[in-house]
C-alpha positions as CSV (number, residue, x, y, z in Angstrom):
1,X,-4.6,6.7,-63.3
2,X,-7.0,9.7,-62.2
3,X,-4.6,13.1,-61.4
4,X,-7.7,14.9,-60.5
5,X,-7.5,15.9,-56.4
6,X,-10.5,17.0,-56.1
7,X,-12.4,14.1,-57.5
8,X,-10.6,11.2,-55.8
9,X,-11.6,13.7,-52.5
10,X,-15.5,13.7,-54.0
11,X,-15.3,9.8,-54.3
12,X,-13.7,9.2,-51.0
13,X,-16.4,10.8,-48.9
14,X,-19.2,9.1,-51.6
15,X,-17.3,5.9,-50.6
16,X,-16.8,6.7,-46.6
17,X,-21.0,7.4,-47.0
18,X,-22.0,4.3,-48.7
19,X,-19.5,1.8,-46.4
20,X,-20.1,3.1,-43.8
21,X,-19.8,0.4,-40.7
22,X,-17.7,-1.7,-42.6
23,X,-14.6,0.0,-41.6
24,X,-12.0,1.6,-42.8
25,X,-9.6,-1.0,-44.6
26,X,-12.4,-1.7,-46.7
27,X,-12.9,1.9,-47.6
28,X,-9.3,2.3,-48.4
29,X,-9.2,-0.8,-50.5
30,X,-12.2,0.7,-52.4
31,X,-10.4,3.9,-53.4
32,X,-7.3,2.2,-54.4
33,X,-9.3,-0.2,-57.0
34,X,-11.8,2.2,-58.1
35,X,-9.8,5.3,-58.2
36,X,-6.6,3.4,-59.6
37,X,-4.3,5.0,-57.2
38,X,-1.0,3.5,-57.3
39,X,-0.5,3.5,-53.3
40,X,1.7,0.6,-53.7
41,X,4.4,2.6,-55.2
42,X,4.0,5.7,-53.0
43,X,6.8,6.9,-51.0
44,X,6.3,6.1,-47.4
45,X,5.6,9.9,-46.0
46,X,2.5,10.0,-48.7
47,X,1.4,5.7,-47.3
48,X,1.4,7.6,-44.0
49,X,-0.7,10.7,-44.7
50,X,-3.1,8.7,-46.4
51,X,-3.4,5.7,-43.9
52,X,-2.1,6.5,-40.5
53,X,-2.2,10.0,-39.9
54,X,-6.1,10.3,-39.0
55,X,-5.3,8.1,-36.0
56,X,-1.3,8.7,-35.2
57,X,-1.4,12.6,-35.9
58,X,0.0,14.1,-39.1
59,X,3.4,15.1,-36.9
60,X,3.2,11.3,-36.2
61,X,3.0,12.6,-32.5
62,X,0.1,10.4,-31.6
63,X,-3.6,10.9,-31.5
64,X,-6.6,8.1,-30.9
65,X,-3.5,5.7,-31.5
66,X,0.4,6.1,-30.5
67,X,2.9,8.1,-31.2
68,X,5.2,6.7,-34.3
69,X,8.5,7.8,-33.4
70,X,11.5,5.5,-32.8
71,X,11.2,6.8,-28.8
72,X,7.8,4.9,-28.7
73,X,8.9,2.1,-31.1
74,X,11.6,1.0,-29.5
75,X,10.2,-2.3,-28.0
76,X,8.8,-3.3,-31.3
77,X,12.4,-4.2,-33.0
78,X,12.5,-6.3,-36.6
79,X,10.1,-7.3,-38.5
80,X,7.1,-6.3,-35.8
81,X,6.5,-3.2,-36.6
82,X,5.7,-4.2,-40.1
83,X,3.4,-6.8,-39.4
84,X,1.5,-5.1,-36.6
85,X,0.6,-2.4,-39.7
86,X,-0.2,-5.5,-42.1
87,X,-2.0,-7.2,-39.1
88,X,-3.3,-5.2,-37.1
89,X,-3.3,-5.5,-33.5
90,X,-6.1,-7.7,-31.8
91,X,-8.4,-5.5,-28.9
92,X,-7.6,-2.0,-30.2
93,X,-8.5,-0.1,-33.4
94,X,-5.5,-1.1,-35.2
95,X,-6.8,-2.5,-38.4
96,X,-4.8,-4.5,-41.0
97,X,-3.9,-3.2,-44.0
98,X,-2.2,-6.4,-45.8
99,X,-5.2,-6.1,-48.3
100,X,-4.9,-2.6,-49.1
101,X,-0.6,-2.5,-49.0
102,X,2.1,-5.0,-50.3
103,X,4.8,-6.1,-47.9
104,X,7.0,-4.1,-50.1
105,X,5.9,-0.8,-49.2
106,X,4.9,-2.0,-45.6
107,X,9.0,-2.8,-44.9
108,X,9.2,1.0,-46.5
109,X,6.7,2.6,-43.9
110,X,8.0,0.8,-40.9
111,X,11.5,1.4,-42.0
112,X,10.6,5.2,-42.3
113,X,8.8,5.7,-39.3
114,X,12.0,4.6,-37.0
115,X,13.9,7.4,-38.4
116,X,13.7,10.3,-36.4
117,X,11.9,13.3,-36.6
118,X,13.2,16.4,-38.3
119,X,12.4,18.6,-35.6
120,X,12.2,19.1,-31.5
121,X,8.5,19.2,-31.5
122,X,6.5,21.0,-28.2
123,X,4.0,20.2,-25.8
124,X,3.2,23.0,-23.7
125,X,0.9,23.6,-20.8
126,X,-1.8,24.8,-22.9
127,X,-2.0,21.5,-25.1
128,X,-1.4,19.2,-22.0
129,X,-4.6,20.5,-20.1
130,X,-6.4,20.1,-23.4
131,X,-6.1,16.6,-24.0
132,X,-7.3,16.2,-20.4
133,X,-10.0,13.3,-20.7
134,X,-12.1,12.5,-17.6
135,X,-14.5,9.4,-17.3
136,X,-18.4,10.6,-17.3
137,X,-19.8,7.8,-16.1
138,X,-17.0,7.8,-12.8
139,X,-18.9,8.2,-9.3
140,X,-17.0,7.9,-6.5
141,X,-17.6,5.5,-3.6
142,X,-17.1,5.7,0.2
143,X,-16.1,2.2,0.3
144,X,-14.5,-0.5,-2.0
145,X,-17.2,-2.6,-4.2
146,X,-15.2,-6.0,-3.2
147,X,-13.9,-7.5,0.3
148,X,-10.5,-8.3,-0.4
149,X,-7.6,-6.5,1.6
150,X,-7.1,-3.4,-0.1
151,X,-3.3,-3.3,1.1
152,X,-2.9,-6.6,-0.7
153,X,-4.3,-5.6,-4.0
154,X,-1.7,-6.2,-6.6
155,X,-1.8,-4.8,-10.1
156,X,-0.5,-6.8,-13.2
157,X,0.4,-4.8,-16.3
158,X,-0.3,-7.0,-19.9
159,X,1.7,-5.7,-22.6
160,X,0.3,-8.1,-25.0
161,X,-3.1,-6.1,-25.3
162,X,-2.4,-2.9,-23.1
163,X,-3.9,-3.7,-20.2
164,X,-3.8,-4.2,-16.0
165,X,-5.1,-6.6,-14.1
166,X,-6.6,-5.9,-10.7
167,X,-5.6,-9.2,-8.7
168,X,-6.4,-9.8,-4.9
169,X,-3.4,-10.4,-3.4
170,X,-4.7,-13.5,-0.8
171,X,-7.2,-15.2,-3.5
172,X,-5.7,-14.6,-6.4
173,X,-9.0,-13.9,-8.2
174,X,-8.7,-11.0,-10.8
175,X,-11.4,-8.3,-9.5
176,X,-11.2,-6.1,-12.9
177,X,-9.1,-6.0,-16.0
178,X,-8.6,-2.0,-18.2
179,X,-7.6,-0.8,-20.8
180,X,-4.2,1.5,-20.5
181,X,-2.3,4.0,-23.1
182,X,-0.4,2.3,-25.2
183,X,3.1,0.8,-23.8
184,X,3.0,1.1,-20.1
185,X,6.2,2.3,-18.8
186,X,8.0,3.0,-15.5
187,X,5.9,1.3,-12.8
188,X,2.5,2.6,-11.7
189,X,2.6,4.9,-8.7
190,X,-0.1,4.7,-5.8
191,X,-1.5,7.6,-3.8
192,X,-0.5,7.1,-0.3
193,X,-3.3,5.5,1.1
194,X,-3.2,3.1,-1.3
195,X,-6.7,4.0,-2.6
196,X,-6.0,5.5,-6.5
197,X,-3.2,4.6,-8.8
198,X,-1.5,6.3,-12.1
199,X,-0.3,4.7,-15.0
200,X,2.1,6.0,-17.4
201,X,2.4,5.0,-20.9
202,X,5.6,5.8,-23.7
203,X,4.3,8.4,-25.1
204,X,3.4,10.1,-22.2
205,X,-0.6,9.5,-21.1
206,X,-1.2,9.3,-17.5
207,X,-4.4,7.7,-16.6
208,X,-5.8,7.7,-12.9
209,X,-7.7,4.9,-11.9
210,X,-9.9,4.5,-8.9
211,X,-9.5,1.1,-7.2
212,X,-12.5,1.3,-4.8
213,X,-14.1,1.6,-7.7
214,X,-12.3,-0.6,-10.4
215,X,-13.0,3.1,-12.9
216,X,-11.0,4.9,-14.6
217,X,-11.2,8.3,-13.5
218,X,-9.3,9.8,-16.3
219,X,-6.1,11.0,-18.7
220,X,-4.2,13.3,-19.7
221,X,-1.1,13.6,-22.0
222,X,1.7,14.9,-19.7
223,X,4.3,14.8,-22.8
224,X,4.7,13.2,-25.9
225,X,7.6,10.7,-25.2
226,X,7.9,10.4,-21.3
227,X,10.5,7.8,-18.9
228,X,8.1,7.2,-15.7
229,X,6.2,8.9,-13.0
230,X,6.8,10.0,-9.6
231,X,4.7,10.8,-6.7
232,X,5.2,13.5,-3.9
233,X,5.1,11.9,-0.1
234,X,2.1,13.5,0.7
235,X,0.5,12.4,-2.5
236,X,-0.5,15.7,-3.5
237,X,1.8,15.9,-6.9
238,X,2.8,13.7,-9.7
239,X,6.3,14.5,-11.4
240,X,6.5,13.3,-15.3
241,X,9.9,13.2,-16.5
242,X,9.3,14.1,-20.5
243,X,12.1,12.7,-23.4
244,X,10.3,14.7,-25.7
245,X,9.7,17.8,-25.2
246,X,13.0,17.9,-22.4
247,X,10.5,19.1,-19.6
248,X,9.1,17.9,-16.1
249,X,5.8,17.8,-16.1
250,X,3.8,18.2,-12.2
251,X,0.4,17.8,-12.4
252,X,-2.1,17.9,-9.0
253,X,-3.2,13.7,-8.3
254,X,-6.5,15.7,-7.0
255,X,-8.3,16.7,-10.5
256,X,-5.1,16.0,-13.2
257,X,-4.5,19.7,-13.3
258,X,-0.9,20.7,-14.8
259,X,0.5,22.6,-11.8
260,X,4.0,23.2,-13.7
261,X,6.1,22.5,-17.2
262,X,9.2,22.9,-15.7
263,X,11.9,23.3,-19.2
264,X,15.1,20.9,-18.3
265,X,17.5,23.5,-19.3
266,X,21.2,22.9,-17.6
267,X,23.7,25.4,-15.8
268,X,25.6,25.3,-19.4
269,X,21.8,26.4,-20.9
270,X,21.9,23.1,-23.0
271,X,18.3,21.2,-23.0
272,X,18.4,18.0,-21.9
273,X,16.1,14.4,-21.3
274,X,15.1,13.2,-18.3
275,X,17.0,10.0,-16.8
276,X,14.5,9.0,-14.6
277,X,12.2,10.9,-11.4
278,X,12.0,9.6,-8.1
279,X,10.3,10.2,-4.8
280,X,12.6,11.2,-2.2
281,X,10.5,10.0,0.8
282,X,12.4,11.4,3.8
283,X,13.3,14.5,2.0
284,X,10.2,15.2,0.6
285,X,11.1,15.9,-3.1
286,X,11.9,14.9,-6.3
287,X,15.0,13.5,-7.4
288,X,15.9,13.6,-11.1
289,X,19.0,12.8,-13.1
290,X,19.7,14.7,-16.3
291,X,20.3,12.3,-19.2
292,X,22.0,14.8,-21.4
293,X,24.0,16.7,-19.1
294,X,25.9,15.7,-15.9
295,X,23.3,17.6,-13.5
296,X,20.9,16.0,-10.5
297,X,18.2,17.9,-9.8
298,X,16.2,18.1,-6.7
299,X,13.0,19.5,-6.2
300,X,11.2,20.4,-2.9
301,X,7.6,18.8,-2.1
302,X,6.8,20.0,0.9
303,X,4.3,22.8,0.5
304,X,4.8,23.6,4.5
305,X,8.3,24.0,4.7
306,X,9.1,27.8,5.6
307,X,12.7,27.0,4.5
308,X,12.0,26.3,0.7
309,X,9.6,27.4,-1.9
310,X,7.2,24.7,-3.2
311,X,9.0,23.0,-6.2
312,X,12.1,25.2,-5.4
313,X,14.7,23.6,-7.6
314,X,18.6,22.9,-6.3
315,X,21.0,21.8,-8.6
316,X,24.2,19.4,-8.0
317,X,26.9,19.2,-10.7
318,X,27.9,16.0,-11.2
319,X,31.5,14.6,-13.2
320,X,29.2,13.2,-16.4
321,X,25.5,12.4,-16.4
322,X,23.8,9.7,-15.4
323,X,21.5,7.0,-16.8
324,X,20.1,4.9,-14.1
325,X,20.4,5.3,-10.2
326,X,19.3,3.9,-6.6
327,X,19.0,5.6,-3.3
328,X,20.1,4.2,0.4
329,X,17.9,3.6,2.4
330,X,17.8,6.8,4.4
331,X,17.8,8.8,0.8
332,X,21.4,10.5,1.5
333,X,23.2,8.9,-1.1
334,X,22.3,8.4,-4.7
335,X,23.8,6.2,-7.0
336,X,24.4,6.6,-10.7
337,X,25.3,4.4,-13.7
338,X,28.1,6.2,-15.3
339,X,27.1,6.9,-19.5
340,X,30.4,4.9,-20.2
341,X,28.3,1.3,-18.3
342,X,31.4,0.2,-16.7
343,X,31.3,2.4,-13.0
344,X,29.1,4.2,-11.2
345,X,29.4,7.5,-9.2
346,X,28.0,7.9,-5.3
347,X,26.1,11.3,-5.4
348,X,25.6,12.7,-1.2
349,X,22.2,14.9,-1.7
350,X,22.6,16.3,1.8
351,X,26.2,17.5,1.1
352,X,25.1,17.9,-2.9
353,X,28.4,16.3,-4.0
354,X,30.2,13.4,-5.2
355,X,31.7,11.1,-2.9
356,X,32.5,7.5,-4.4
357,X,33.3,5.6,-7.6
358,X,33.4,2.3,-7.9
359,X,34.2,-0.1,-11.2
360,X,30.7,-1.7,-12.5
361,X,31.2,-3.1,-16.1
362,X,28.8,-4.7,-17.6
363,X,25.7,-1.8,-17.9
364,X,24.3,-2.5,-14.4
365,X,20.5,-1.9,-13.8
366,X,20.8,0.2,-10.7
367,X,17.0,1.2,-10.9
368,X,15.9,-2.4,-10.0
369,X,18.6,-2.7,-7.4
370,X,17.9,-3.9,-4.0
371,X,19.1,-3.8,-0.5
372,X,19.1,-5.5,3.1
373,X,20.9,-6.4,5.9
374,X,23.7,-8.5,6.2
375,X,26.0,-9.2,9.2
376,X,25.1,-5.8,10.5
377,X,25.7,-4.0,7.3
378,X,23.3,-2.2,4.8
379,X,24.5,-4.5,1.1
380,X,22.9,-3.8,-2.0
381,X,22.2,-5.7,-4.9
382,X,21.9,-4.6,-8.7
383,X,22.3,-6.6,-12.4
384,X,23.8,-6.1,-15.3
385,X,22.7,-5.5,-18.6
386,X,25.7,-7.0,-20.5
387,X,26.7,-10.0,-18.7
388,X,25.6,-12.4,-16.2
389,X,26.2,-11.4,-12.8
390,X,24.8,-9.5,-10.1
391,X,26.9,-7.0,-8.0
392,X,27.0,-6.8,-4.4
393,X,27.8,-3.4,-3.1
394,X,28.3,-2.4,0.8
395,X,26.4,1.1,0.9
396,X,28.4,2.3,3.7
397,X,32.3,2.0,1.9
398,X,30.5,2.1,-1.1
399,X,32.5,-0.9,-2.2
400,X,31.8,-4.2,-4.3
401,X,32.4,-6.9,-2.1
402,X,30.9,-9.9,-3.9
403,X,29.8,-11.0,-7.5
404,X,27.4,-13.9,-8.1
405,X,27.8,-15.5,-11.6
406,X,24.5,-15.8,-13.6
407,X,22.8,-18.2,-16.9
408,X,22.9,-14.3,-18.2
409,X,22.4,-10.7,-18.4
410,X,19.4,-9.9,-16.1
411,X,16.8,-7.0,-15.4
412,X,15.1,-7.4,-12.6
413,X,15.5,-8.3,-8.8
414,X,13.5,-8.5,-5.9
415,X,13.2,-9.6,-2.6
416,X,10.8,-8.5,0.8
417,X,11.5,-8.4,4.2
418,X,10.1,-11.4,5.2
419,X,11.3,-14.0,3.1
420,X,15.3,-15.0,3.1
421,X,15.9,-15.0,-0.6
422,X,16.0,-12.9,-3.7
423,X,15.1,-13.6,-7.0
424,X,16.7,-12.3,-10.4
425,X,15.7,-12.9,-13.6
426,X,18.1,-13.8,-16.6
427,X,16.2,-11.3,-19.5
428,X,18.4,-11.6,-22.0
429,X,20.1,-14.3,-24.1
430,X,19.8,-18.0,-24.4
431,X,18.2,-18.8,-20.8
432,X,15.9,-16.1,-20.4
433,X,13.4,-19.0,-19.4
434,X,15.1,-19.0,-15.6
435,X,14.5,-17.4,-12.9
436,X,17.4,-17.8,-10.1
437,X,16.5,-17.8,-6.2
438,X,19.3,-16.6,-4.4
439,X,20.3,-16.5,-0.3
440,X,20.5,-13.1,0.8
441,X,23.2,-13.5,3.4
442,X,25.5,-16.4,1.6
443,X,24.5,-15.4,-1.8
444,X,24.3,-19.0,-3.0
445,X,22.0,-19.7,-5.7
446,X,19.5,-21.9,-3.9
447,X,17.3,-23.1,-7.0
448,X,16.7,-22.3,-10.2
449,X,13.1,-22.2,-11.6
450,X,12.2,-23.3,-15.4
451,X,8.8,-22.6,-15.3
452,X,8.4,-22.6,-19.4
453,X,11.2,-23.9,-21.1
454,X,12.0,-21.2,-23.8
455,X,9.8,-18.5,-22.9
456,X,11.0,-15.3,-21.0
457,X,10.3,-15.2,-17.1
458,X,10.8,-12.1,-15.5
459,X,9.8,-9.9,-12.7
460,X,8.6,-11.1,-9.8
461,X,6.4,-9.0,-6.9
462,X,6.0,-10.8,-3.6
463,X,2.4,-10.3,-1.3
464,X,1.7,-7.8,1.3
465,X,3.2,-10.7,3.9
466,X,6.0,-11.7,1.4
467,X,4.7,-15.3,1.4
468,X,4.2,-15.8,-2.2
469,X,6.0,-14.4,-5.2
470,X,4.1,-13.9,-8.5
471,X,6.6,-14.1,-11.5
472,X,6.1,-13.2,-15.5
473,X,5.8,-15.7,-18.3
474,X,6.4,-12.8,-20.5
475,X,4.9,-13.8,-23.6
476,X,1.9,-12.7,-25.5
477,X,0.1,-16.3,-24.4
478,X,1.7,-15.8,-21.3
479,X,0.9,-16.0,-17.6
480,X,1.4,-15.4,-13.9
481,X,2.5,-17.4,-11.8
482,X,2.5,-17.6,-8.1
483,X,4.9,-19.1,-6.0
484,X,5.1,-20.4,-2.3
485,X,7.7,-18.1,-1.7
486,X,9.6,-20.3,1.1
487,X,8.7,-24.4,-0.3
488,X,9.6,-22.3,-4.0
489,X,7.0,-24.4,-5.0
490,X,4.0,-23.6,-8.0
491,X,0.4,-22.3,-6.1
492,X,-1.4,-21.1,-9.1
493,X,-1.2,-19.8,-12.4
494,X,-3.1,-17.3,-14.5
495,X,-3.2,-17.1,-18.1
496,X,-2.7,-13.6,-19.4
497,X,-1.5,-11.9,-22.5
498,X,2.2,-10.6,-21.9
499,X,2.4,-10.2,-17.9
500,X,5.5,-7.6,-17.4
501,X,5.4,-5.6,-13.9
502,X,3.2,-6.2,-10.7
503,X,2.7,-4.0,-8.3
504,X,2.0,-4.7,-4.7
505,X,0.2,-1.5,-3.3
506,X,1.0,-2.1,0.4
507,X,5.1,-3.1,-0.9
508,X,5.2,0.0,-2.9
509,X,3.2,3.0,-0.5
510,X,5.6,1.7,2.0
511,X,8.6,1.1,0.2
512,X,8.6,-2.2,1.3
513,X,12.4,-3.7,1.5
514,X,13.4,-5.4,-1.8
515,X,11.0,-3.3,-3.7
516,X,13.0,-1.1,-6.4
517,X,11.6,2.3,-6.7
C-alpha cells in the first residue's frame, strides 16, 4: 500500500485532470485501485473526509449538499441513509458510491454520521449574510406571466426530489415546478399580498421565490438546523427559529438582509432551542416557545408603535416548556403541549400568565390543530401522536368535551370555512392509507377515503372557495389528489414524487378558518 501523502495528493489531481467530466465516483474509484488505498477498512471519520466533506462541509455542517447531523437526518430512519450514500439520490448531485465503498463500511458511515456532534457549533451574522445567494438572471415583473387567480395559487412541496410545485388552484394545471434546499420544513410563508413566498429547509436555507414570476429570487442560510419560519403582519420581517445554533434569526423579506441574531438565552442564562415561531396577527409580533426552558417569548413587529421598541422582547415564565402550541382565534390565549405529552397548559399573552390545564395524553399535535363554530361556541380540534383520536376542546372553559376514536395516531387536520367537514389523516401505523372526513358539529365520521391501499395519505389543503380538497399520496411515486370537497368524490389526480404540504396562498395570507398556522 503506498504511505506516501504527498504522492497519492500528486496522483489525485493527475487523475481529477485526465477524468475530468466523468465525475467524481469514477475519480475516486480510480485512486482507490491505482493507489491501493484500503478505503474499505478506514474508519468512518477518514470515509467522510475523503468522500463527503467537499460537498457536506468538513464540520459536516452542510455546504453544496446538506448538513449531516442527526437534526437533519432525522426523516431518513434505518437503512436509508445508507443506501442514499451507496445510491445516490436521483435529480441532485448526490452520486453513488456502491462501486467505490462496501456495504460494510457504508452501515459504518451512516451509523457514524447520526451520532452527534462533539461540539455547539456557530453561525453568526457575519457567516449568514455571506452565504446570501441571489438569482442573476431574476427581473422582476409588473404583472404575473400566467392568468390564473393569483389568490388561488396553491403550492405543493415534493419531498421525494426537493421540490414545489406551482398549481392553479381552479385548473389544476402545474404553472412551474423548483428546486428547494434540501428537506423542506415548517410550511412556506407568503408575503401579504400574496405575491412572494419563502421556503425553509432543515438545515436552515431560506429561499424567496417570486410567483409573478415563477423565479427564484434568492437564499440565504438563516442557521444551520432551523424548526420553521414566520412572517411579520405587515410582511416586512421574517423570524427563523434556529435548533442549532439556539438563536432567532430576523431577516428583511425586502433584499434577505439579516436584521438581527437574537441568542435564546433564558431568565436562568441557560441556552435553549426554539419550539416553534408564529405570527401573532392581531398583536403584531412573534410568538415563540422555548424548547429547552419553560419560557414564551414575544416579540413586537410593529415598527410604528410609540409604546414598544421594534423587536422589543417580553418574556412569560411558564410551569415547564413547551413543544407544540395553537392560538384562539383572537390571539389571547396560547396553548402548549406539556414536555411530559399527556396535558397541555393555556398560556393568556395579554395577561402573560398561565390560566388552564387540561389532561391530553396521547402526544397531541396542537400545531395542526383547528377550530370553528359550534352551537355558538369557539371548539377546537387537534390529534394525537400516540393514539388514535382527535380531541375536542371548548376554547372558552378550556375543557375537553369530546373525543372521536380513530384507524390511528394522526398528524394532520384541516377544514375551511365553507365546507361542513374536516379531514384528519391517520400518519402513523397500520392504516396510514386513510383519510377520515369528519362533521364538524356532530363529529361523526362521515366517510372514510382509501385512495391507495397501503400507501400513506396525508395532508389535505382545500381551494380559495373551499370546494375541493387536494390530499397527499405521500410516497416517492406518489400523487395529489383532488377531491370534490362536498360529493367527497375523486376530480383529478397528479403524479408527483412525495407530495407532503400544500399551501393555499389566499387560506394562509388570511388565515383562513381550518388552516393551522
Amino acid at each position: 500500500m503506498i504511505q506516501n501523502t504527498s504522492f497519492v495528493e500528486f496522483l489525485s489531481t493527475k487523475l481529477k485532470l485526465l477524468v475530468a467530466g466523468i465525475g467524481r465516483t469514477a475519480i475516486a474509484l480510480a485512486l482507490v485501485l491505482l493507489t491501493g488505498l484500503d478505503l474499505a477498512h478506514a474508519d468512518p471519520k477518514t470515509v467522510y473526509a475523503e468522500h463527503c466533506a467537499d460537498c457536506h462541509g468538513v464540520n459536516r455542517l452542510g455546504g453544496e449538499g446538506p448538513a449531516l447531523i442527526p437534526q437533519t437526518l432525522k426523516r431518513m430512519r434505518g437503512p436509508k441513509v445508507a443506501n442514499v450514500i451507496l445510491e445516490g439520490r436521483t435529480s441532485t448531485q448526490m452520486p453513488a458510491f456502491a462501486e467505490v465503498l462496501d456495504a460494510g463500511t457504508v452501515e459504518e458511515l451512516a451509523a457514524w454520521l447520526k451520532i452527534p456532534l462533539d461540539f455547539i457549533p456557530t453561525w453568526d451574522r457575519n457567516q449568514i449574510e455571506d452565504s446570501i445567494v441571489m438569482n442573476p438572471d431574476y427581473k422582476p415583473v409588473d404583472a404575473p406571466v400566467w392568468t390564473s387567480d393569483p389568490m388561488n395559487i396553491t403550492l405543493v412541496v415534493e419531498t421525494g426530489d426537493h421540490h414545489v410545485s406551482v398549481l392553479d388552484g381552479d385548473t389544476f394545471d402545474v404553472l412551474d415546478r423548483f428546486d428547494t434546499p434540501f428537506a423542506v420544513h415548517g410550511g412556506p410563508k407568503f408575503s401579504p399580498d400574496g405575491r412572494y413566498v419563502f421556503i425553509m429547509s432543515r438545515d436552515g436555507w431560506v429561499q424567496k421565490y417570486d410567483i409573478w414570476s415563477l423565479k427564484e429570487i434568492g437564499r440565504l442560510r438563516a442557521g444551520l438546523n432551523s424548526r420553521n419560519i414566520a412572517m411579520s403582519r405587515d410582511g416586512k420581517w421574517l423570524a427563523v427559529s434556529n435548533y442549532l445554533p439556539m438563536t432567532l434569526t430576523i431577516i428583511s423579506t425586502d433584499d434577505l438582509g439579516v436584521v438581527r441574531v437574537v441568542p435564546i438565552v433564558a431568565k436562568d442564562r441557560s441556552s435553549s432551542r426554539v419550539s416553534a415561531v408564529y405570527q401573532a396577527p392581531q398583536r403584531n409580533s412573534f410568538i415563540l416557545a422555548l424548547k429547552d426552558a419553560p419560557e414564551v417569548w414575544e416579540i413586537n413587529t410593529d415598527g410604528e408603535n410609540a409604546a414598544a421598541e421594534l423587536f422589543a422582547l417580553r418574556r412569560i415564565e411558564v410551569s415547564e416548556p413547551i413543544d407544540d402550541f395553537f392560538f384562539d382565534d383572537a390571539y389571547r390565549n396560547l396553548i402548549g403541549a406539556a414536555r411530559d405529552g399527556v396535558r397541555a397548559i393555556v398560556v393568556n399573552l395579554s395577561e402573560g400568565k398561565e390560566i388552564a390545564e387540561l389532561p391530553l395524553d396521547g402526544l397531541p399535535h396542537l400545531g395542526s390543530g383547528i377550530s370553528w363554530e359550534r352551537n355558538g361556541r369557539r371548539v377546537m380540534a387537534t390529534p394525537h401522536l400516540k393514539e388514535g383520536k382527535l380531541s375536542i376542546i371548548d376554547t372558552e372553559t378550556w375543557e375537553r368535551i369530546s373525543i372521536i376514536k380513530t384507524k390511528g395516531p394522526g398528524f394532520f387536520l384541516r377544514s375551511h370555512e365553507n365546507t361542513p367537514y374536516f379531514w384528519s389523516d391517520v400518519f402513523f401505523g397500520p392504516h396510514k392509507d386513510l383519510m377520515h372526513v369528519i362533521d364538524k358539529q356532530s363529529f361523526e365520521i362521515v366517510k372514510t377515503l382509501q385512495p391507495v391501499p397501503g400507501a400513506t395519505v396525508a395532508h389535505v389543503e382545500f381551494t380559495r372557495d373551499g370546494k375541493h380538497a387536494l390530499v397527499s399520496v405521500w410516497e416517492d411515486d406518489g400523487a395529489l389528489i383532488v377531491y370534490d370537497a362536498e360529493t367527497l368524490e375523486e376530480v383529478k389526480r397528479l403524479p408527483m414524487r412525495k407530495p407532503s404540504g400544500k399551501y393555499n396562498v389566499w387560506n394562509k395570507i388570511t388565515f383562513s378558518e381550518g388552516t393551522s398556522h
